[in-house]
FIKOLZA-1660 file (N, C-alpha, C; in steps of 0.1 Angstrom, whole numbers, plus 5000, padded with zeros to 4 digits):
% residues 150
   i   px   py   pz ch aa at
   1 9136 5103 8412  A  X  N
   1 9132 5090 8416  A  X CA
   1 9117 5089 8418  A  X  C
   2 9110 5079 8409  A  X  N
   2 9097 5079 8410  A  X CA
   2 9089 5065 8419  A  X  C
   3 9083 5065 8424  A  X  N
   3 9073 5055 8433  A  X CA
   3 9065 5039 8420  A  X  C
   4 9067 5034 8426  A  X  N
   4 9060 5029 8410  A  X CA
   4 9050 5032 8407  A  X  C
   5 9041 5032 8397  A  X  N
   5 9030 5041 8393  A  X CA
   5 9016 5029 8396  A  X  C
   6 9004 5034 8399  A  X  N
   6 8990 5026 8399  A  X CA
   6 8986 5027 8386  A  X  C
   7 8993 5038 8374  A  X  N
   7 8982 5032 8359  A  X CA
   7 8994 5041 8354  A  X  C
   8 8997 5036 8337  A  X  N
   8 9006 5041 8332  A  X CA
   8 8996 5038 8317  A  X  C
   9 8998 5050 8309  A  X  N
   9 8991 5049 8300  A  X CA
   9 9000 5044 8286  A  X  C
  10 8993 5038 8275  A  X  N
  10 8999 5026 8262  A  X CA
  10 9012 5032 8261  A  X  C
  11 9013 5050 8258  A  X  N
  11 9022 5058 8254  A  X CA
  11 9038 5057 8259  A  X  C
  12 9030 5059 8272  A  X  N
  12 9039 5059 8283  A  X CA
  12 9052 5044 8285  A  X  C
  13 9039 5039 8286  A  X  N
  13 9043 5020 8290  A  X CA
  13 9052 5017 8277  A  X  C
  14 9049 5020 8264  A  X  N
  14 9059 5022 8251  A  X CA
  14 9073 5021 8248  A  X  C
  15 9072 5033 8257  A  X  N
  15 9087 5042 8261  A  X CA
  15 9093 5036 8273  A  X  C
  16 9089 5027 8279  A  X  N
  16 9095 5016 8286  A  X CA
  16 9098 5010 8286  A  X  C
  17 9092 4999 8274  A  X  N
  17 9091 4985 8273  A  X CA
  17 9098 4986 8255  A  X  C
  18 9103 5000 8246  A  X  N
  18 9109 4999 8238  A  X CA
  18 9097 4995 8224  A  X  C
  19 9084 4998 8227  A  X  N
  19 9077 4998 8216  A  X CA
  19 9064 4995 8221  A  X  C
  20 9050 5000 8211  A  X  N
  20 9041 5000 8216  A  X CA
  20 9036 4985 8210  A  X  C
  21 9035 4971 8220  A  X  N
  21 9035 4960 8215  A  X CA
  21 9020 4956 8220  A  X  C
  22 9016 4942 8220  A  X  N
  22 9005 4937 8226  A  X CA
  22 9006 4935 8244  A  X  C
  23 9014 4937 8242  A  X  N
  23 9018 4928 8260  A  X CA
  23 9021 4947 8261  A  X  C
  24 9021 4958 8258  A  X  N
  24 9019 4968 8264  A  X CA
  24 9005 4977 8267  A  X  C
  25 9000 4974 8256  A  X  N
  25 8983 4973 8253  A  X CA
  25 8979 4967 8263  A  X  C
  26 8983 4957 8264  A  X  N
  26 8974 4948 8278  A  X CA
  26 8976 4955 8296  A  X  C
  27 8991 4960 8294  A  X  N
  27 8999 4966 8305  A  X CA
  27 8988 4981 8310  A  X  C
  28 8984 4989 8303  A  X  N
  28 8981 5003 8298  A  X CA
  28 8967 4997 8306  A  X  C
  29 8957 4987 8304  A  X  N
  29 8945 4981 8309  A  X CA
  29 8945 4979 8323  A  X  C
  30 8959 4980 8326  A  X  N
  30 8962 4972 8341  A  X CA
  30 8959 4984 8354  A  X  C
  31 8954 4980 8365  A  X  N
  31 8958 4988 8374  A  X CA
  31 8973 4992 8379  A  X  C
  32 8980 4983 8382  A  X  N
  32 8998 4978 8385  A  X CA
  32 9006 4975 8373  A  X  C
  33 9006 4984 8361  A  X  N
  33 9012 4978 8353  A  X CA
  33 9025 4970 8353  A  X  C
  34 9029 4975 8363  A  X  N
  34 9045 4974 8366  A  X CA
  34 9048 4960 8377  A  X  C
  35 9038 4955 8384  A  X  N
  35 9037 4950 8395  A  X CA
  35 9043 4934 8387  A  X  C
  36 9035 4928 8400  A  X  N
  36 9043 4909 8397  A  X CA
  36 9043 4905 8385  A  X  C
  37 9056 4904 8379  A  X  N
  37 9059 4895 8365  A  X CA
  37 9051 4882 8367  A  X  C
  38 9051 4877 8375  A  X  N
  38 9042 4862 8381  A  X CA
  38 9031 4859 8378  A  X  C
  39 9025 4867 8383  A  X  N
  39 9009 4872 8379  A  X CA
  39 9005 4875 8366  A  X  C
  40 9014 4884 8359  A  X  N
  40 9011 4883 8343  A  X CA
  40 9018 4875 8336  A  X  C
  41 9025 4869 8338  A  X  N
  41 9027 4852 8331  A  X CA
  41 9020 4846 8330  A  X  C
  42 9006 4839 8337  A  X  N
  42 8995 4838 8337  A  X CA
  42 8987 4838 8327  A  X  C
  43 8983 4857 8321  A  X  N
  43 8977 4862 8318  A  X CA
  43 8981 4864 8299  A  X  C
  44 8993 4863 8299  A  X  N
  44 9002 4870 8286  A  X CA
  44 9004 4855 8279  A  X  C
  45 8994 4854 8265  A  X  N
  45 9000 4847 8256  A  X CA
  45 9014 4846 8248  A  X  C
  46 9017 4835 8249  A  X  N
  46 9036 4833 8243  A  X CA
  46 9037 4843 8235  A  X  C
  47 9028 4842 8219  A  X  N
  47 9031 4849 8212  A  X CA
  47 9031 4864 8214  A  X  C
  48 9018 4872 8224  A  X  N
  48 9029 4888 8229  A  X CA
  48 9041 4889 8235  A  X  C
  49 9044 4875 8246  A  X  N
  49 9056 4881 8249  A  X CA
  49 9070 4881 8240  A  X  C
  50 9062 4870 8232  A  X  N
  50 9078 4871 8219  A  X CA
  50 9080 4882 8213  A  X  C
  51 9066 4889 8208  A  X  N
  51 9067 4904 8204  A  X CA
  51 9071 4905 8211  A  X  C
  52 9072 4912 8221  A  X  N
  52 9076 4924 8233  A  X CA
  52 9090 4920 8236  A  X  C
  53 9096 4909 8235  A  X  N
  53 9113 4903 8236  A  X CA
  53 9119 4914 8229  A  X  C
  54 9114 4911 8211  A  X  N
  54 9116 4915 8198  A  X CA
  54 9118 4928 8201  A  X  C
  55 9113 4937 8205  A  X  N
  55 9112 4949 8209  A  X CA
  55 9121 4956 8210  A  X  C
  56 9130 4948 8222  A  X  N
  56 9139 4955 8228  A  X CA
  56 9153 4946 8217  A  X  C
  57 9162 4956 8220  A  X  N
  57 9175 4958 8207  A  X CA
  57 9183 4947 8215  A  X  C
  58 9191 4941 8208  A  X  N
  58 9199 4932 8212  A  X CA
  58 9214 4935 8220  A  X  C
  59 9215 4930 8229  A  X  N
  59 9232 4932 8234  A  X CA
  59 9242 4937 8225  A  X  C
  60 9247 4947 8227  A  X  N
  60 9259 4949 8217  A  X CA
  60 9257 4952 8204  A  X  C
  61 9243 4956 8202  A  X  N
  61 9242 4963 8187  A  X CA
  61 9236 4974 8188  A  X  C
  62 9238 4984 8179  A  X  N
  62 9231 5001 8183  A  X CA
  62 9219 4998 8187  A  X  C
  63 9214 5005 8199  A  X  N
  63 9202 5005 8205  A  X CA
  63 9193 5012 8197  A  X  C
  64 9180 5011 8194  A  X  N
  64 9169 5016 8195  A  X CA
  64 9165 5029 8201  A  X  C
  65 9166 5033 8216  A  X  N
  65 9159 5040 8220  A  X CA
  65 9177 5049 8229  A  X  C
  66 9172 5061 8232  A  X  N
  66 9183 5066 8243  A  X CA
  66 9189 5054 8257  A  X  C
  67 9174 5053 8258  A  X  N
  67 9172 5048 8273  A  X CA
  67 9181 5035 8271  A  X  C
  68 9184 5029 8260  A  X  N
  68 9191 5014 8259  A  X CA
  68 9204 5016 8259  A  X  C
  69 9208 5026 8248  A  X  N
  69 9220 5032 8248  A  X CA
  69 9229 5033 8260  A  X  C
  70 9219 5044 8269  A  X  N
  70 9228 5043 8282  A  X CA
  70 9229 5035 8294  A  X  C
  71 9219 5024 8292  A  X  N
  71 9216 5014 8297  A  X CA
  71 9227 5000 8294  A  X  C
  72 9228 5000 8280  A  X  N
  72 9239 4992 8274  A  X CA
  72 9253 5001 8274  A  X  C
  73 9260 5009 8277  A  X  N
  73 9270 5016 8281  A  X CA
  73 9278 5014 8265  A  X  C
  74 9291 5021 8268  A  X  N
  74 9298 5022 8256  A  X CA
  74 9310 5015 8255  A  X  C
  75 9313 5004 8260  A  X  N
  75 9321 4993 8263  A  X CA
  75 9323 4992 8245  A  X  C
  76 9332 4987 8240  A  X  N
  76 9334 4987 8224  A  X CA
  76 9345 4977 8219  A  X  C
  77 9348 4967 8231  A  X  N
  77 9357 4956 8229  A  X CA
  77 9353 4949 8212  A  X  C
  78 9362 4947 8208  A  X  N
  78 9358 4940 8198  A  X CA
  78 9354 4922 8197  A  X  C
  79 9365 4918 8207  A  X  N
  79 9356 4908 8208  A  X CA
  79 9347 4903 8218  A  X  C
  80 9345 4914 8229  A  X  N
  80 9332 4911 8230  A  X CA
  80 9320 4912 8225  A  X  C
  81 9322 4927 8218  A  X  N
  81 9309 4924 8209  A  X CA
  81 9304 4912 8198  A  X  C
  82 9320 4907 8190  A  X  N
  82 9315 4898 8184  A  X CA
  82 9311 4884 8192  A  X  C
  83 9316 4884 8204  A  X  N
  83 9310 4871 8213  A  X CA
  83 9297 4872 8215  A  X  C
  84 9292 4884 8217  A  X  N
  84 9280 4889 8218  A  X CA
  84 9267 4883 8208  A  X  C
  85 9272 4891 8194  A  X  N
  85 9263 4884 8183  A  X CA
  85 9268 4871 8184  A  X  C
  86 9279 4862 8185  A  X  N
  86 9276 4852 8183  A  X CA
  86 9266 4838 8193  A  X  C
  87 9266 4845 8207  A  X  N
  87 9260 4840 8218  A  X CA
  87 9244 4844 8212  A  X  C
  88 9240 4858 8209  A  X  N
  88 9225 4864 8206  A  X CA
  88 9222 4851 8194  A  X  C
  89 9230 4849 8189  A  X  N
  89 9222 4843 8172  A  X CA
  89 9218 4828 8180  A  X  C
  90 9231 4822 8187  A  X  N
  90 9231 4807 8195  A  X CA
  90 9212 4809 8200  A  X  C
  91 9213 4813 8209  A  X  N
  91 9202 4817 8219  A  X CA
  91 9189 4822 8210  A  X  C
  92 9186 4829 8203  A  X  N
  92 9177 4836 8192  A  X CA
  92 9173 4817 8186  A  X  C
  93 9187 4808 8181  A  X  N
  93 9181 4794 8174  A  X CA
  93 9174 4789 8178  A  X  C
  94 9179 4791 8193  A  X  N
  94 9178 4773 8204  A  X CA
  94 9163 4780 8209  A  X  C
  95 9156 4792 8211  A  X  N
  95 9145 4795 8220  A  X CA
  95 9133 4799 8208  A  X  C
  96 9139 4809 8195  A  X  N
  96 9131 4816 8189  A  X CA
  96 9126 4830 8192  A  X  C
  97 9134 4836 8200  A  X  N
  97 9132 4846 8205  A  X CA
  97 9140 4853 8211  A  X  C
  98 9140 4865 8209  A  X  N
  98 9157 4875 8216  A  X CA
  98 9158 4877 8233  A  X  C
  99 9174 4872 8231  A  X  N
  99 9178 4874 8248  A  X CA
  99 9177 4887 8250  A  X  C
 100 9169 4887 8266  A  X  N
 100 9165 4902 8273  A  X CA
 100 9171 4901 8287  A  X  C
 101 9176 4913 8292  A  X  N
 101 9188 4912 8304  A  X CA
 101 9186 4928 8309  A  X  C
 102 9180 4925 8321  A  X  N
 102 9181 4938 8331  A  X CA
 102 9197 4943 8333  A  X  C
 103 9201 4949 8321  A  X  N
 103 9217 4949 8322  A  X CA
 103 9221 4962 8338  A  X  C
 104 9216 4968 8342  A  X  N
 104 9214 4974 8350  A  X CA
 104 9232 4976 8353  A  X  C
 105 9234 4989 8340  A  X  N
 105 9246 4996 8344  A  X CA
 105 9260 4986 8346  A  X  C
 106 9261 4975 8343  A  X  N
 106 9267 4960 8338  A  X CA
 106 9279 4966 8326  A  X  C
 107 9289 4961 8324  A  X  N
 107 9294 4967 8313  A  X CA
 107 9293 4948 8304  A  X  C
 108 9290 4951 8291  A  X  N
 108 9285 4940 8281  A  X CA
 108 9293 4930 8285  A  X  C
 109 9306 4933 8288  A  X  N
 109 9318 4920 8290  A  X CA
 109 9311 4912 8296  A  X  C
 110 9306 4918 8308  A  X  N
 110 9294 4909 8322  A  X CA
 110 9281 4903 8318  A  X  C
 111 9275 4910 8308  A  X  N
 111 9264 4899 8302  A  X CA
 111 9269 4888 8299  A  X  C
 112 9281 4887 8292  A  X  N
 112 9285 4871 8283  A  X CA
 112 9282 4860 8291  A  X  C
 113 9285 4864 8308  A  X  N
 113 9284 4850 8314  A  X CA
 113 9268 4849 8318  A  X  C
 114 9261 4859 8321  A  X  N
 114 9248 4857 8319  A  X CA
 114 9242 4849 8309  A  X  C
 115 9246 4851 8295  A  X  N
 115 9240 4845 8285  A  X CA
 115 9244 4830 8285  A  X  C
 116 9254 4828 8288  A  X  N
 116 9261 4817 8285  A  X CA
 116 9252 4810 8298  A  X  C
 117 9247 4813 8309  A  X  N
 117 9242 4805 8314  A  X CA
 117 9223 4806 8313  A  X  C
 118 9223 4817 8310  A  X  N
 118 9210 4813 8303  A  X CA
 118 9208 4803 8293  A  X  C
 119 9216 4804 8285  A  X  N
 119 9217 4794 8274  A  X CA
 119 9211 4777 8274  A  X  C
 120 9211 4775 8287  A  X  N
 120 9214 4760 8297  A  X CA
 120 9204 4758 8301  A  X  C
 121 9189 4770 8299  A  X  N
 121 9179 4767 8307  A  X CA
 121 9169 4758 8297  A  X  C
 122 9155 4764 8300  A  X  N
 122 9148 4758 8288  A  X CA
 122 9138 4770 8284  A  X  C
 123 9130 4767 8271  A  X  N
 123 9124 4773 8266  A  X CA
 123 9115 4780 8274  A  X  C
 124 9104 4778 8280  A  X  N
 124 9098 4781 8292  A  X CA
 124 9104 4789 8300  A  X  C
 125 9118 4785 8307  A  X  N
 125 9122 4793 8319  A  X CA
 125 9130 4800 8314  A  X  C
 126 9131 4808 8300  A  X  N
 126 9136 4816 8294  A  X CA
 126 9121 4831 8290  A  X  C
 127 9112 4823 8284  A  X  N
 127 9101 4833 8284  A  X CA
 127 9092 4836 8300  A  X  C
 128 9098 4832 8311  A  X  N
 128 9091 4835 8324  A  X CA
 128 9107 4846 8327  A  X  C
 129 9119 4845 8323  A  X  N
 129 9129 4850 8329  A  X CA
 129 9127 4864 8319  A  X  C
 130 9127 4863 8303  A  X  N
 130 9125 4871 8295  A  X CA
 130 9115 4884 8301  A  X  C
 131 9104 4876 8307  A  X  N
 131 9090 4887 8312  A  X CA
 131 9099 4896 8326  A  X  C
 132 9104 4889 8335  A  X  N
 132 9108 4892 8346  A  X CA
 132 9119 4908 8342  A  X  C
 133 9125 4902 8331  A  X  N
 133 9135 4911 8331  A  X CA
 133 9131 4921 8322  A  X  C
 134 9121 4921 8314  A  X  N
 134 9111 4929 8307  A  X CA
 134 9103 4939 8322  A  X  C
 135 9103 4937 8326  A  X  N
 135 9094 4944 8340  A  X CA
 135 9102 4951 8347  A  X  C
 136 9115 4947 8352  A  X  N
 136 9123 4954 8356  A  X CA
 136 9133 4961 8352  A  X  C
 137 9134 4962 8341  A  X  N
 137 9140 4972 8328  A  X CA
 137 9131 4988 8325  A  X  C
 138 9116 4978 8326  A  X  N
 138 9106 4990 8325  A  X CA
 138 9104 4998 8341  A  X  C
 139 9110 4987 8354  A  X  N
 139 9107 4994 8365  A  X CA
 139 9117 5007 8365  A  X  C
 140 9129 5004 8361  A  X  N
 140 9142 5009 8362  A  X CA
 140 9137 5025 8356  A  X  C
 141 9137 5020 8347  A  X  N
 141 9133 5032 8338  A  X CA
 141 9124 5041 8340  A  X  C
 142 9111 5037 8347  A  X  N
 142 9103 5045 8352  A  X CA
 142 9108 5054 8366  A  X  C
 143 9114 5047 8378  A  X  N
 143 9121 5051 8385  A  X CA
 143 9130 5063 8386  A  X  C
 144 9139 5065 8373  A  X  N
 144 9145 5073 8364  A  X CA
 144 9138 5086 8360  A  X  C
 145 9124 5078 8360  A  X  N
 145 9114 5094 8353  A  X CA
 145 9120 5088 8337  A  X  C
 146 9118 5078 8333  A  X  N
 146 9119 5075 8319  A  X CA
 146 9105 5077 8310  A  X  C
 147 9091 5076 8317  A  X  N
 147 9086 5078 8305  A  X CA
 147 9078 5092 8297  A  X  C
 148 9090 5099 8302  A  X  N
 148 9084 5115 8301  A  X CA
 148 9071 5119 8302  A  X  C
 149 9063 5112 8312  A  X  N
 149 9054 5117 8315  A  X CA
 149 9059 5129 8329  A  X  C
 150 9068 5125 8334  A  X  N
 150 9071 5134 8348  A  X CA
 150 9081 5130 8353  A  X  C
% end
């Protein structure tokens, strides 16, 4: 179990946030990388955070990185997964950008009703919720000792 960190370097921040994007670049510059999503809403143009959405793999389809893998569990319903892609594509139309969910150990069945009420919000309080849960995905995982630095 790690403390949150005062500086995390591009590399590192990478391997948390599921790719080395602009909105990590920017992160890596930070004293508190990890600190108030609030505060860097502010600071983060739409267009990095839609990169950095993009980033991370979608609900219910082979993950990208380990860390997502076991983060997204191995739940293999069939139709949840297909409810899954079919809610991701809904949400992906209506916003332009991929649903992101601190699934924290959740089995996928339990996202559906997350998504479905995300679904309801608006453009805006999707990329302020998108960043939030982008932060806390990366806190989780540093926590963990995820970015192999230590």
């Amino acid at each position: 179990m790690h403390d949150l960190p005062r500086k995390l370097s591009a590399d590192a921040l990478a391997r948390l946030f599921e790719g080395r994007t602009r909105l990590v670049e920017r992160l890596a510059r930070r004293e508190d990388p990890l600190g108030d999503p609030a505060g860097l809403w502010r600071e983060v143009p739409e267009e990095e955070l839609v990169e950095a959405l993009g980033a991370h793999p979608r609900i219910g389809e082979p993950a990208a990185s380990p860390a997502s893998a076991r983060e997204q569990g191995t739940e293999q319903d069939p139709a949840v997964l297909a409810e899954l892609a079919r809610l991701n594509r809904l949400y992906e139309d209506r916003f332009g950008f991929r649903f992101v969910v601190f699934v924290n150990r959740r089995p996928r069945s339990a996202i559906l009703r997350v998504l479905r009420e995300r679904l309801r919000r608006t453009r805006e309080e999707e990329l302020r919720t998108g960043l939030a849960e982008l932060v806390a995905i990366a806190r989780d995982r540093y926590r963990r000792g995820g970015t192999g630095d230590g």
